[in-house]
C-alpha positions as CSV (number, residue, x, y, z in Angstrom):
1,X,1.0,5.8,-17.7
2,X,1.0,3.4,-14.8
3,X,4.4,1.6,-13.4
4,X,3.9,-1.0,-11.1
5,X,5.3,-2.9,-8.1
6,X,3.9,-5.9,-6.7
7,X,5.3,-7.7,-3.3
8,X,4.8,-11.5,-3.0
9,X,5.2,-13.0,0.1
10,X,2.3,-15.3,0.7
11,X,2.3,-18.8,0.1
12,X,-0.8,-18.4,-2.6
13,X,1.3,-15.7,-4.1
14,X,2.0,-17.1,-7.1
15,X,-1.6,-17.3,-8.1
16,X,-2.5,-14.1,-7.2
17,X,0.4,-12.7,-9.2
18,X,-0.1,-14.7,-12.3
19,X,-3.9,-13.6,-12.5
20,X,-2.9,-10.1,-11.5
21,X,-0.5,-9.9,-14.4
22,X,-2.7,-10.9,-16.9
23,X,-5.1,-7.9,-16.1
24,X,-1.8,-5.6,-15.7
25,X,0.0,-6.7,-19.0
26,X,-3.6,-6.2,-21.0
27,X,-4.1,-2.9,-19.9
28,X,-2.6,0.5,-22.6
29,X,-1.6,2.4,-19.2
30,X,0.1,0.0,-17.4
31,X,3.9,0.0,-18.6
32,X,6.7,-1.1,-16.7
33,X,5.8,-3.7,-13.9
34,X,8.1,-5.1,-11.2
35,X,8.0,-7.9,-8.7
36,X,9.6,-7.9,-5.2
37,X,10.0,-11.3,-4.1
38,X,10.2,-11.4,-0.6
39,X,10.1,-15.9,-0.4
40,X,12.2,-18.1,-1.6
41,X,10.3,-21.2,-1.6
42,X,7.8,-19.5,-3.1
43,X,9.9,-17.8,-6.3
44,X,8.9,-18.1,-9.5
45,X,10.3,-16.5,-13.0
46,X,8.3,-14.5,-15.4
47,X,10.0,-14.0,-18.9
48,X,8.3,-10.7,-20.4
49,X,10.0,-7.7,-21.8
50,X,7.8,-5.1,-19.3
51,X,8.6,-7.0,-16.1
52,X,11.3,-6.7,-13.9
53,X,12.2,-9.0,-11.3
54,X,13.8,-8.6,-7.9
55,X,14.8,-11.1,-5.4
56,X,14.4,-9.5,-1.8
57,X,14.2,-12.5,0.3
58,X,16.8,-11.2,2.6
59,X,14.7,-8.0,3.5
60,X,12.2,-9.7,5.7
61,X,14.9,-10.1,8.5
62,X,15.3,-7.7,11.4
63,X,17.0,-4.6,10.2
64,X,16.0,-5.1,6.2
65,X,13.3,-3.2,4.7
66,X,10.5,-5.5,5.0
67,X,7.2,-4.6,3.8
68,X,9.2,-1.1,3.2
69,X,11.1,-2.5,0.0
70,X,8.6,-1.8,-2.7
71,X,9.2,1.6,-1.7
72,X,12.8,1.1,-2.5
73,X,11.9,-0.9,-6.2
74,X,9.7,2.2,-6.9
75,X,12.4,4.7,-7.2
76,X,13.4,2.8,-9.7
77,X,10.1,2.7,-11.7
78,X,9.5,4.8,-15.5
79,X,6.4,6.4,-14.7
80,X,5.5,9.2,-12.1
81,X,2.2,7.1,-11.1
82,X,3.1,4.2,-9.1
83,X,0.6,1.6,-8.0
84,X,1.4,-1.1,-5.3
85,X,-0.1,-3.9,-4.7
86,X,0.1,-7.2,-2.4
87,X,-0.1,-11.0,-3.4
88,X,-3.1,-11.4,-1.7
89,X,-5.1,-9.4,-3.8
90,X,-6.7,-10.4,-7.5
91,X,-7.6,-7.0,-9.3
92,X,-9.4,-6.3,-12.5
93,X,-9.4,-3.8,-15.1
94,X,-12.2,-2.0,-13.8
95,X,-10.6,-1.1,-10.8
96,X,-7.3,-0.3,-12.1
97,X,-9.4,2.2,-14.5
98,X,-10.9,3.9,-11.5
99,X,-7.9,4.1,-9.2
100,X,-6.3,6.2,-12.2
101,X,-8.9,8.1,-12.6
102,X,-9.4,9.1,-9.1
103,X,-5.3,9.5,-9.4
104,X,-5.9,12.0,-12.4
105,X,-7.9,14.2,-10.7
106,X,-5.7,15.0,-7.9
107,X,-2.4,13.3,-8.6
108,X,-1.1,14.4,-5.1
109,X,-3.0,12.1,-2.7
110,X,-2.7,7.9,-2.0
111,X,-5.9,6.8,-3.5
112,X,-6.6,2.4,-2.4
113,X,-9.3,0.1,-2.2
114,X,-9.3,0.0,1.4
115,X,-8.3,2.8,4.2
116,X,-10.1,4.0,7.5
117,X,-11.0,8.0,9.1
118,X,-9.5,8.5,12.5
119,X,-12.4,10.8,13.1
120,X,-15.0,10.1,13.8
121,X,-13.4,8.0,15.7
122,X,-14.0,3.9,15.3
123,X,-15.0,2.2,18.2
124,X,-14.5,-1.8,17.4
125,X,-12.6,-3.2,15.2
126,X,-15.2,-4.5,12.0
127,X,-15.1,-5.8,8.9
128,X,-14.4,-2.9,6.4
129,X,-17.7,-2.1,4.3
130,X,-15.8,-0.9,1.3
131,X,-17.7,2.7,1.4
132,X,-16.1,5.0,-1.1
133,X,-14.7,7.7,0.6
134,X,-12.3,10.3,2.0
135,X,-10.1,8.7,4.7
136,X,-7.2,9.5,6.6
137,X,-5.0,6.0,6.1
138,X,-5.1,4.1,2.8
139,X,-4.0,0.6,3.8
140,X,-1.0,-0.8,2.1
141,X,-2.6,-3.7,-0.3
142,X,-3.5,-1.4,-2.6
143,X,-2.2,2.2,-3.5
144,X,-1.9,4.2,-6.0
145,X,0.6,6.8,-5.3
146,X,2.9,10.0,-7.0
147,X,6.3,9.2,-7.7
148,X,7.2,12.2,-5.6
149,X,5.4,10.5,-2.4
150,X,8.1,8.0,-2.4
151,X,10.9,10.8,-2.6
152,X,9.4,12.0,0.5
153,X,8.9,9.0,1.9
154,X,12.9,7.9,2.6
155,X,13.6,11.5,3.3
156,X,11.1,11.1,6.4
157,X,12.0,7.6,7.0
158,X,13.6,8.2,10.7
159,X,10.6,9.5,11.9
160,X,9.9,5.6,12.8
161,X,12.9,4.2,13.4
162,X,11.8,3.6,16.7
163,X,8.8,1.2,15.1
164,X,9.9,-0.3,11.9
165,X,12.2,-2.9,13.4
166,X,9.3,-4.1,16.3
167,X,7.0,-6.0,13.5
168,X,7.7,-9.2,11.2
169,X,8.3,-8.5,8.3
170,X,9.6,-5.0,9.4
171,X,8.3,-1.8,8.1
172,X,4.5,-2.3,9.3
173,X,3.0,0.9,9.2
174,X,5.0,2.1,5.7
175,X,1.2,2.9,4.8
176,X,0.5,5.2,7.6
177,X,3.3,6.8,7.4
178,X,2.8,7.2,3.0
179,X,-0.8,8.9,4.0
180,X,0.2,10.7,6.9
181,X,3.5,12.4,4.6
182,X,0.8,13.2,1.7
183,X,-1.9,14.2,4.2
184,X,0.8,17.0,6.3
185,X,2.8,17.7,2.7
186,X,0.2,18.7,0.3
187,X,-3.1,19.1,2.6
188,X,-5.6,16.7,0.3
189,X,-8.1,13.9,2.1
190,X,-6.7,10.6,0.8
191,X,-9.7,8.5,-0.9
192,X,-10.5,4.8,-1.4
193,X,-12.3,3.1,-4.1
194,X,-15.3,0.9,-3.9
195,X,-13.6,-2.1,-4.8
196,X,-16.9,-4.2,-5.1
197,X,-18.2,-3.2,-8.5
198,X,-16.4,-5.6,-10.5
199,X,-15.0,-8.5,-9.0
200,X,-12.6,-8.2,-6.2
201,X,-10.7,-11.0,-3.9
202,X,-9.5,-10.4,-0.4
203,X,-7.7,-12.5,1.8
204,X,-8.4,-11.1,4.6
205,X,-9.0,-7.3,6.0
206,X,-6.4,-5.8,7.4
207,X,-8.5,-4.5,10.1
208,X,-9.6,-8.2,11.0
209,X,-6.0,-8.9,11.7
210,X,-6.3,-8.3,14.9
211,X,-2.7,-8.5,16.1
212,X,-1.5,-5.7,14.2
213,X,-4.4,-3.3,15.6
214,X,-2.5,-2.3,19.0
215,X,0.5,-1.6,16.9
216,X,-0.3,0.1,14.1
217,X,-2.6,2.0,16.3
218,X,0.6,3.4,18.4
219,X,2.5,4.3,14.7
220,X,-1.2,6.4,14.1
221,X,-0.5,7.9,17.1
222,X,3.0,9.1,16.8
223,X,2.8,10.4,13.6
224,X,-0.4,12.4,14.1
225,X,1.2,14.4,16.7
226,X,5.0,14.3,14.5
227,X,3.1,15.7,11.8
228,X,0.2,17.6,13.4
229,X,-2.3,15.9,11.5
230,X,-5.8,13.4,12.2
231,X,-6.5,15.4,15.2
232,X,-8.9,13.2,18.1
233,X,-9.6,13.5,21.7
234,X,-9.4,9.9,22.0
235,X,-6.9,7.1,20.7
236,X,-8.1,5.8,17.5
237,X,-8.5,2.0,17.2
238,X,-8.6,-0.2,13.7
């Protein structure tokens, strides 16, 4: 079985959620979901007996947890599968189906619909082509995860305190460091989906966000000499 969390933020939020719960509440793995809401003006109640509601509003400031409190929500979850996911994003069955298969079959890595390998090394920054793959980061709008993952996680949370206060909303790079914990802990490629058969909405690709490239690219840095992992002769870029 599947618990999830789901982080709204975005102003079209509300949509996104709504749709995404319909697919969520429909499906027999899917037990226990819960919603972080991270904006006020943009909070709405949802009366069901498997979903959980949080009001985080106040964790988007400097010093909260920022894009770092689903994390937080998911050690409070049922089930020892965990999937995340952003308001920014409209699933479908399908995909759910395949993220927990993928998930079965090696329980111990982040498996996503989007991600990126640090080597070969990318040279521009590109639209992502939503290959199915191995890769090294599985971005955060999407991941399917091991309870255990987020035990680890807030035990290794220090490793960026010297980053997670530098972005808005804080904890920019809670993804790198979730695939860089699973990639140095238990020694398995993290993988990424095709997202594409079925249908799939994205906002917008993370890697086409092109002020968060320098700065994610400096966390990717850090941790792959913290951890001794990703190794490159060059500085990765995406």
């Amino acid at each position: 079985m599947i618990s999830v969390v789901i982080s709204t933020n975005n102003t079209q939020g509300r949509y996104f959620v709504k749709k995404n719960l319909e697919v969520l509440l429909d499906l027999p793995i899917v037990d226990d979901i819960h919603i972080c809401h991270h904006n006020f003006h943009q909070y709405f109640r949802i009366d069901h007996e498997r979903i959980y509601e949080w009001t985080c509003w106040d964790q988007n400031s400097k010093g909260g947890l920022g894009l770092a409190t689903r994390l937080e929500i998911a050690l409070e979850v049922k089930h020892k599968c965990v999937l995340l996911v952003d308001d920014d994003i409209e699933l479908n069955s399908d995909i759910i189906n395949r993220l927990y298969k993928e998930h079965k079959e090696n329980s111990l890595r982040v498996v996503g619909t989007e991600g990126v390998k640090l080597n070969p090394l990318i040279k521009e920054v590109k639209p992502y082509d939503f290959q199915e793959d191995y890769v090294d980061v599985v971005y955060g709008r999407v991941m399917m995860i091991p309870k255990q993952l987020v035990d680890l996680f807030w035990k290794n949370e220090s490793v960026l305190n010297s980053y997670k206060d530098k972005s808005v909303p804080p904890w920019n790079g809670f993804d790198i460091l979730l695939s860089a914990i699973s990639t140095s802990e238990f020694g398995f490629g993290n993988y990424v989906i095709n997202p594409k058969q079925g249908e799939y909405y994205l906002d917008k690709p993370l890697n086409k966000v092109y002020g968060q490239v320098r700065f994610r690219n400096r966390i990717v840095n850090f941790l792959r000499h913290h951890f001794d992992i990703w190794e490159t002769d060059e500085e990765p870029l995406y």
